[in-house]
LUMFI-772951 format. One record per residue (C-alpha): residue in one letter; y, z, x. Coordinates in Angstrom, 3 decimals. Each point is the difference from the previous one (the first is absolute). Layout:
RONU  code        py        pz        px
RONU     A         Y         Z         X
...
END
This chain:
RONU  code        py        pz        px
RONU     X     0.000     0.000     0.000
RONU     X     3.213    -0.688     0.694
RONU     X     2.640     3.081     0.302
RONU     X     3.641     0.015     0.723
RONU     X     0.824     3.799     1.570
RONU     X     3.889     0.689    -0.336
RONU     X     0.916     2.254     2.712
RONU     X    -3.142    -1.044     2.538
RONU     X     1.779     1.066     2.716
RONU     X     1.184     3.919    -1.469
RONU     X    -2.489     2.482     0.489
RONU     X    -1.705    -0.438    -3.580
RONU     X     0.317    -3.580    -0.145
RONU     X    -2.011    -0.206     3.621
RONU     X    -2.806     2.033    -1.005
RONU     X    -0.711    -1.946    -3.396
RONU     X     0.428    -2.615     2.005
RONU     X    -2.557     0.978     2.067
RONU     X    -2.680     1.077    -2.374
RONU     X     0.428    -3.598    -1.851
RONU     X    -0.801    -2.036     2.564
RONU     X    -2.916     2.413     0.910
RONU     X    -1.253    -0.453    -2.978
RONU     X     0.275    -3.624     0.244
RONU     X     3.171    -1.064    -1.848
RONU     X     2.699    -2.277     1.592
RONU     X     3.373     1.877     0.250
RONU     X     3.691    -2.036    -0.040
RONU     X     2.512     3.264     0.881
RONU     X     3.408    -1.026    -1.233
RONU     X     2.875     1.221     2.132
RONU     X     2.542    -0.630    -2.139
RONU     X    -0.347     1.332    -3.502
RONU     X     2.116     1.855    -2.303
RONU     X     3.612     0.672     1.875
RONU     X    -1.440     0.003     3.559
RONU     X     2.232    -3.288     1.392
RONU     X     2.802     2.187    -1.555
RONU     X    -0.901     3.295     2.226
RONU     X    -0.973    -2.021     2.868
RONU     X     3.997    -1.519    -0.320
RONU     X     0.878     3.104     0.731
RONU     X    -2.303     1.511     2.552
RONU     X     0.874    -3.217     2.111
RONU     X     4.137     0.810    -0.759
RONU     X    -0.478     4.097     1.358
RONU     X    -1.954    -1.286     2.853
RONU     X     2.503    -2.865     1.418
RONU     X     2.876     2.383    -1.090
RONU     X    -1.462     2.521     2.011
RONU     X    -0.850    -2.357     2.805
RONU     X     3.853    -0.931     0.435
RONU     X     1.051     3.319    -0.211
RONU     X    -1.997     1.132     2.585
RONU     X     1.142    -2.918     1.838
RONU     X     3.653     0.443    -0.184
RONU     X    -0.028     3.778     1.184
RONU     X    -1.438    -1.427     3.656
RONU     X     2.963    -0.066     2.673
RONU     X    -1.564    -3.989     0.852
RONU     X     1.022    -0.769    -3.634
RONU     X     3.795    -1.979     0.812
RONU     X    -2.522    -2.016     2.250
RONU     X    -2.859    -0.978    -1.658
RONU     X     0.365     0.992    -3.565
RONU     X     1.245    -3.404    -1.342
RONU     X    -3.357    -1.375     1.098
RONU     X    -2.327     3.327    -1.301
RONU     X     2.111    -0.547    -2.893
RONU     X    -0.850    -3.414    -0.789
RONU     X    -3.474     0.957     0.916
RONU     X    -0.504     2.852    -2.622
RONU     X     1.561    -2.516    -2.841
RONU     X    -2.902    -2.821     0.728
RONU     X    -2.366     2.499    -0.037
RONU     X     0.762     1.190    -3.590
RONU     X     0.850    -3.191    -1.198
RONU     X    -4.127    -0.535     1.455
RONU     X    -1.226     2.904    -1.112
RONU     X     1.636    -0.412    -3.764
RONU     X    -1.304    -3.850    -0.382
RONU     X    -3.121     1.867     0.977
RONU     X    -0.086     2.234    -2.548
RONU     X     1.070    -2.693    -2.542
RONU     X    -2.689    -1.907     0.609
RONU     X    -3.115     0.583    -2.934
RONU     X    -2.772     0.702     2.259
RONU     X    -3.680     1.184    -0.971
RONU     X    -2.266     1.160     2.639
RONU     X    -3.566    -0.635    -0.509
RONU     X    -2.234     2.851     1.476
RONU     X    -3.854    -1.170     0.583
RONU     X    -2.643     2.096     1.929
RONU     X    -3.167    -1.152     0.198
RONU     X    -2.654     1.571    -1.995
RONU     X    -3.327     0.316    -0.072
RONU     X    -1.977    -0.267    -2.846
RONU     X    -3.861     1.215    -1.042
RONU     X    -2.202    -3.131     0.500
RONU     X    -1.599     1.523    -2.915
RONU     X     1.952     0.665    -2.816
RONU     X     3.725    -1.450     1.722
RONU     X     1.995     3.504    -0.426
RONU     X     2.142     0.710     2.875
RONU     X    -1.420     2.414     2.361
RONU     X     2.110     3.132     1.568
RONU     X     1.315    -0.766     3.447
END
């Protein structure tokens, strides 16, 4: 069967994860369900704000800071198209199955 496990990379989501494909079921994670892109907007914003602020307290900042600047803004405008982006990650681990009766046996 086919499952789709919102949150397969939380703690919850991983272990369901987990015992599905154990069991023999194909798992799609999606990473960006509910308002995720929308919290990820702003984890990426405190992070690069952060970055530069820590940046511009360094005494090599009148020298260099134009270019660390610059730096820090392509890496959230990267990091945002990233997160944009409607990705599914598809989690297989191979499983062995009773030659027998075909159940998935423990690992």
């Amino acid at each position: 069967m086919r499952v789709l496990v919102t949150g397969a990379a939380g703690f919850i989501g991983s272990h369901t994860a987990e015992h599905l494909l154990r069991r023999g079921d194909e798992v799609v994670g999606d990473a960006h369900f509910g308002d995720w892109g929308y919290q990820m907007g702003l984890l990426i914003g405190a992070v690069c704000d952060g970055r530069l602020a820590f940046l511009r307290t360094l005494s090599t900042w009148p020298r260099f800071g134009r270019g660390w600047g610059r730096r820090v803004e392509e890496v959230r405008k990267a990091a945002l198209a990233m997160a944009a982006e409607p990705a599914a990650l598809t989690i297989s681990i191979p499983v062995t199955k009773c030659s027998t009766c075909g159940k998935a046996l423990a690992a």
